[in-house]
N, C-alpha and C positions, 0 to 999 in steps of 0.2 A: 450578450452575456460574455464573461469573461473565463478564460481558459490558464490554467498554468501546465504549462508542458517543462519536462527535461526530459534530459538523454543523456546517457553516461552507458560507458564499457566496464565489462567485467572480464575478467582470467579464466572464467570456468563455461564448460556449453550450458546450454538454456537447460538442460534437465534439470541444472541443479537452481539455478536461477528459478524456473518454473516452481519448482519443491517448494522457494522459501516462499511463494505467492501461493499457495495453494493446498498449505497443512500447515495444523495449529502449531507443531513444533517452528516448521521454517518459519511464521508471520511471528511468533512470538520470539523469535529470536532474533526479529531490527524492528519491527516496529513498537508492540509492547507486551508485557509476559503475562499476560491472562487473556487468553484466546479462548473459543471455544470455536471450531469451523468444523463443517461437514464438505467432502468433495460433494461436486456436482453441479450444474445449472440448474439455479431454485433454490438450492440453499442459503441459510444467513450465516452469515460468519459476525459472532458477536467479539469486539473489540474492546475491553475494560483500560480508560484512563484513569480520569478522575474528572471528580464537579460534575457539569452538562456534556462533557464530551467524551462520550460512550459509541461513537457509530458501529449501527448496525449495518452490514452492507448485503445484498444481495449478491449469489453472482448471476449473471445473465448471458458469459461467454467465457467456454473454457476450449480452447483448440492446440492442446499439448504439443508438444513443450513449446508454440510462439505466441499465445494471448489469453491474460485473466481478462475479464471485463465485471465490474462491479454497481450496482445504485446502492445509494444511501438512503435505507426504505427506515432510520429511527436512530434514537440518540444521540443527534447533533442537530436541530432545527436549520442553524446555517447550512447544510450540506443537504438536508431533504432534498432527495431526488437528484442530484447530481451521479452524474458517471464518472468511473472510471476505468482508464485503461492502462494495462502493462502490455506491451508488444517486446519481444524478441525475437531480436537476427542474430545471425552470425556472422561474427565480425572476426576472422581467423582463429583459434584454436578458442575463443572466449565470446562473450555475448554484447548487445548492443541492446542496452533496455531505453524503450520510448514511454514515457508515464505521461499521459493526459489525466487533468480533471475538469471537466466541463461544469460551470455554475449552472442552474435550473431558475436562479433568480440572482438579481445583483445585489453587492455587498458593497462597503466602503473600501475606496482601496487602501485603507489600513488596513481591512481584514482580510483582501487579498494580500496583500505584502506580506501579513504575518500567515497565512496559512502557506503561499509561497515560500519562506523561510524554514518554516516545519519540515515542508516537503524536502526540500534541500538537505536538511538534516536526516532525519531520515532513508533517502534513499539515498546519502550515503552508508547510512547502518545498511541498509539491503545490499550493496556492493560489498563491504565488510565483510557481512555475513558469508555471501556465496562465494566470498573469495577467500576467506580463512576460520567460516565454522563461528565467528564470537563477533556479532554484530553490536548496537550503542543504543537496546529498544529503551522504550519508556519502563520504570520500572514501577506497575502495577500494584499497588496494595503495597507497597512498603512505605517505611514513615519518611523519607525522603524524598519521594519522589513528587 
């Protein structure tokens, strides 16, 4: 199975880093702006795009301020069951984020490439975010997006 990893630094420590992973305000604020998420291991953190791609994710590991861990237990068929991870280190006065997604079954790689791209995009709005407060999420429910 197929994995897409990145790594990118941030300006700010992992608390704040940690925040945007792990509260509907921070997730809503690079990824997309209709969250609904509970803390804790076990909860689902519901994600509203649009069309079929709604995931819901589990979390399954939360070890403050260095690791979310997630599955994709509904609303996107492709990601059923895949993991994912956000790790954080310290990397001088800022943070060093490692994102894994592990596939659970294989896709074409057009649909890795495009879901790799997303990710790309993406977790640069998460960088954005924790580094100046106004990330680039998907915008949810509005007529443009």
């Amino acid at each position: 199975m197929k994995t897409i990893h990145h790594v990118f630094d941030t300006t700010v420590p992992r608390d704040t880093v940690f925040a945007a992973l792990t509260t509907a305000q921070g997730l809503s604020g690079w990824w997309t702006t209709i969250v609904k998420a509970e803390a804790g291991v076990g909860a689902i953190v519901h994600f509203t795009f649009a069309g079929d791609f709604n995931p819901d994710m589990r979390v399954t590991a939360l070890e403050p301020p260095a690791l979310v861990c997630w599955e994709c237990v509904g609303g996107h068929e492709p990601w059923a069951q895949n993991t994912f991870r956000f790790e954080l280190g310290d990397k001088g006065d800022g943070t060093t984020v490692r994102f894994r997604q592990d596939y659970a079954r294989e896709l074409s790689d057009d649909d890795y490439g495009t879901y790799n791209f997303n990710w790309g995009y993406y977790l640069e709005s998460l960088r954005l975010f924790s580094n100046t407060g106004s990330g680039k999420p998907f915008q949810a429910g509005s007529a443009t997006a």
